[in-house]
N, C-alpha and C positions, 0 to 999 in steps of 0.2 A: 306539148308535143315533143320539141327537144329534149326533156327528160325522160320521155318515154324510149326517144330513138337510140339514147344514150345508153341508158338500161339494157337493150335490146341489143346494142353493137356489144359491149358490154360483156352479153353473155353469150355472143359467137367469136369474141378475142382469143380466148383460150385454143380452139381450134386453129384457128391460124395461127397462132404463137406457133402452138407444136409443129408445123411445118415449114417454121424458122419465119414466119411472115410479121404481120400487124395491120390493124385497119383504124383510122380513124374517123369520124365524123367531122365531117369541113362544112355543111350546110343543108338546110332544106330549102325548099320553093316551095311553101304552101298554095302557092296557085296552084301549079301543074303536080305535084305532088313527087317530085323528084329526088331525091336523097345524093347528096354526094360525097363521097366516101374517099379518102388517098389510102391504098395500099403498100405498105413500106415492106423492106427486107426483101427472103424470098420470092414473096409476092409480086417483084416490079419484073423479076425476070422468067419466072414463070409461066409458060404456055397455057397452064388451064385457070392461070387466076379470072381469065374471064368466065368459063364456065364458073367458080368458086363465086363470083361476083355474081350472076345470073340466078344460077341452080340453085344456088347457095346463100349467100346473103338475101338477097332481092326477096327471094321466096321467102327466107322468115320475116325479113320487115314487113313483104306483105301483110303476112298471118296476124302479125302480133302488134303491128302498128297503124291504126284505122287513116285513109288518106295517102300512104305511098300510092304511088304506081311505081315506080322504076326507082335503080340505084346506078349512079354513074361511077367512075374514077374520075381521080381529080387529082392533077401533081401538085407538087409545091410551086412551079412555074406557073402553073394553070392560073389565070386570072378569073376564072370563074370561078376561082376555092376561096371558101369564105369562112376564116378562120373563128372556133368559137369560143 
């Protein structure tokens, strides 16, 4: 499963690269089916990185990764980020 999510973030990096961004995978919850993701660079200060998170990520992990439901952010403070 983490290889799969990894492939999959992976191959939406590039597009946020281009808009000076970055994303990482920091965890899953295979219970609840959760994905959580730190956004770095442009991304931290950008108004629509939440739609980008939502619209965007969330919808292709859905598609392409069986078991998400959601994709959160997660800082480097954040104690619920679970480095891999």
């Amino acid at each position: 499963m983490l290889e799969k999510l990894e492939t999959t973030i992976g191959a939406i990096r590039p597009a946020i690269q281009a808009d000076g961004g970055d994303i990482f995978l920091r965890g899953f919850d295979a219970e609840s089916g959760v994905v959580s993701v730190e956004l770095t660079g442009a991304c931290v200060s950008c108004p629509a990185s939440t739609v980008t998170l939502k619209a965007g990520v969330e919808r292709i992990l859905k598609d392409r990764v069986p078991g998400v439901t959601s994709v959160e952010a997660v800082g480097l403070a954040s104690e619920s980020a679970v480095s891999l």
